[in-house]
C-alpha positions as CSV (number, residue, x, y, z in Angstrom):
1,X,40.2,-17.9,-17.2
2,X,37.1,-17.6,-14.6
3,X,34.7,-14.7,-15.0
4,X,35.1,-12.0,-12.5
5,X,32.4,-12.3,-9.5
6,X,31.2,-9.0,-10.1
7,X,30.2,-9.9,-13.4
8,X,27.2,-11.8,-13.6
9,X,26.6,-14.5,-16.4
10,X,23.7,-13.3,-19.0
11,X,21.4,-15.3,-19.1
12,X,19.9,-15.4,-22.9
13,X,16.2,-16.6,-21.7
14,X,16.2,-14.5,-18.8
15,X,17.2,-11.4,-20.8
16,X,14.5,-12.5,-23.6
17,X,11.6,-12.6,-20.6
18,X,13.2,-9.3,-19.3
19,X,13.1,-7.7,-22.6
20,X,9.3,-9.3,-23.6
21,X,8.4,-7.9,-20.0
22,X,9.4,-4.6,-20.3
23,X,8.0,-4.1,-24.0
24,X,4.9,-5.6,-22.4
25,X,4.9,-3.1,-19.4
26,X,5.2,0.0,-22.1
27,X,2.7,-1.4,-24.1
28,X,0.3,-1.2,-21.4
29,X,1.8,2.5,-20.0
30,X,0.7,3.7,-23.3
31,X,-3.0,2.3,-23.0
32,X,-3.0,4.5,-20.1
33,X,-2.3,1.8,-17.6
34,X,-0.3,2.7,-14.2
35,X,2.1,0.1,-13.6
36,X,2.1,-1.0,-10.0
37,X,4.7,-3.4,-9.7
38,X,6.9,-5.7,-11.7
39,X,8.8,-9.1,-11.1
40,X,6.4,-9.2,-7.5
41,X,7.5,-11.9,-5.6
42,X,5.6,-13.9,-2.8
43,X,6.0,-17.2,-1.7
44,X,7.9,-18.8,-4.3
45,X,5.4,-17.8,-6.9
46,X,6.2,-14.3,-9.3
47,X,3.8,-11.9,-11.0
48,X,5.1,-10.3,-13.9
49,X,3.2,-7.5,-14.2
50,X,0.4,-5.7,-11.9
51,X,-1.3,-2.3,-13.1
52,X,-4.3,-0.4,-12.1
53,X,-6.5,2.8,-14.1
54,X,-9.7,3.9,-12.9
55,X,-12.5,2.1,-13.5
56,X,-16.7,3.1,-13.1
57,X,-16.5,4.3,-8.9
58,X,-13.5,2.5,-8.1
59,X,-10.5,0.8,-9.6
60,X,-9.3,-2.0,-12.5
61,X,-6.6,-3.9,-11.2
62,X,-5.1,-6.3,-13.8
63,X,-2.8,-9.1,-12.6
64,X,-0.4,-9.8,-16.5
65,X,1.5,-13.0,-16.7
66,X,3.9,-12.1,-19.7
67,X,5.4,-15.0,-22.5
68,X,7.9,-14.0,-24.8
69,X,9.7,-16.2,-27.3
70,X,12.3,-15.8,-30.4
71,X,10.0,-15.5,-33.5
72,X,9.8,-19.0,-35.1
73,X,9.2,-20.7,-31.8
74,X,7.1,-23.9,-32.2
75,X,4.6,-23.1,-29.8
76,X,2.9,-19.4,-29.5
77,X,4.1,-17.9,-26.1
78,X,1.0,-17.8,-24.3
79,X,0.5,-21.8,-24.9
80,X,3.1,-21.8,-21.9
81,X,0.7,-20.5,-19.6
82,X,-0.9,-23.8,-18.0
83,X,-4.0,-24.7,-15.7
84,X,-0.7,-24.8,-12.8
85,X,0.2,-21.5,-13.7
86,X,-3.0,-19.3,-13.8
87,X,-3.9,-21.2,-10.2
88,X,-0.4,-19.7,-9.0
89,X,-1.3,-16.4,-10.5
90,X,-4.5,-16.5,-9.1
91,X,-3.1,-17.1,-5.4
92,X,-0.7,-14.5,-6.0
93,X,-3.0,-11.9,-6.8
94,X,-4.9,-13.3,-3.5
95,X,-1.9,-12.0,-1.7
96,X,-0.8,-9.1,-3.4
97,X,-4.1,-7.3,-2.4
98,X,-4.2,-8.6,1.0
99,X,-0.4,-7.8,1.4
100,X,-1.1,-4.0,0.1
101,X,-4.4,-3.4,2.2
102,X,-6.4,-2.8,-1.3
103,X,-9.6,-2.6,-0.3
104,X,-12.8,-4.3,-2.6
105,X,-11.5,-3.8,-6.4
106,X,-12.6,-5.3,-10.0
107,X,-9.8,-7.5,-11.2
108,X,-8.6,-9.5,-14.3
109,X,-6.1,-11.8,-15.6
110,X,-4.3,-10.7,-18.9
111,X,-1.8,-12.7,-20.3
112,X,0.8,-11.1,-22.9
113,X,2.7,-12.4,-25.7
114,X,5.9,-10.8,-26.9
115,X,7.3,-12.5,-30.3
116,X,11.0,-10.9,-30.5
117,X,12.8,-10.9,-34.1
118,X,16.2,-9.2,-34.0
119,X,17.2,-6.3,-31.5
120,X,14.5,-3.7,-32.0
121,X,11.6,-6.1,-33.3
122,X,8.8,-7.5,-30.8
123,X,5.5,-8.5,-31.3
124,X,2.9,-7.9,-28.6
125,X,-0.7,-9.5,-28.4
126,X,-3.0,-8.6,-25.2
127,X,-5.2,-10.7,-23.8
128,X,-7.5,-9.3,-22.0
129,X,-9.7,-11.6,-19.2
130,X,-7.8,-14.7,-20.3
131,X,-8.9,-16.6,-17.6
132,X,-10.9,-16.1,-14.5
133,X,-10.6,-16.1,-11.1
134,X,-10.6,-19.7,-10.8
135,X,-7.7,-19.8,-13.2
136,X,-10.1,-21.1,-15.8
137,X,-9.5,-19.9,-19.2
138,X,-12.0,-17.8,-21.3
């Protein structure tokens, strides 16, 4: 029998990246960081996370691309997170600050990885500054 069109198919590495996401954006809400947007979407490209706190006179804005795999994955999460990717990240950032009007701000690139074992088990490592604004890692 066909599945109903008002039910949508679940996805099981969509829902992992929507679950690593989300522990991700909490994790950061509780280091007293204001989320600004989620899933932003521009041109093809997707940032996962953007979120802002004050910073000296003005503001921090941190652009986070967020990896999350099944504990006992092969590779670590944030291996996933190429030379490609950080330039799209970069670009997207680009436009996400022209798009909103923000005027001159400090910025960073974070990268999180969520390990998930189980329902109510995740594992999250911040990066802070992972790579620059060239996209070059640190």
């Amino acid at each position: 029998m066909g599945q109903d069109e008002s039910e949508e198919a679940v996805d099981p590495r969509r829902a992992l990246g929507a679950r690593g996401e989300a522990c991700a954006a909490a994790c950061l809400a509780k280091r007293g960081w204001s989320i600004e947007a989620t899933n932003w979407r521009f041109g093809g490209g997707e940032l996962d996370i953007v979120a802002s706190r004050p910073h000296g006179e003005g503001e921090l804005v941190i652009f986070v691309e967020v990896k999350t795999r099944a504990r006992g994955a092969r590779a670590r999460p944030e291996s996933s997170v190429t030379a490609r990717k950080r330039r799209q990240i970069v670009a997207l950032a680009k436009a996400y600050l022209r798009e909103r009007g923000v005027g001159p701000v400090s910025a960073r690139f974070d990268v999180i990885a969520v390990s998930v074992r189980g329902e109510e088990r995740a594992r999250v490592r911040h990066m802070p500054g992972a790579f620059d604004s060239r996209g070059a890692l640190r």
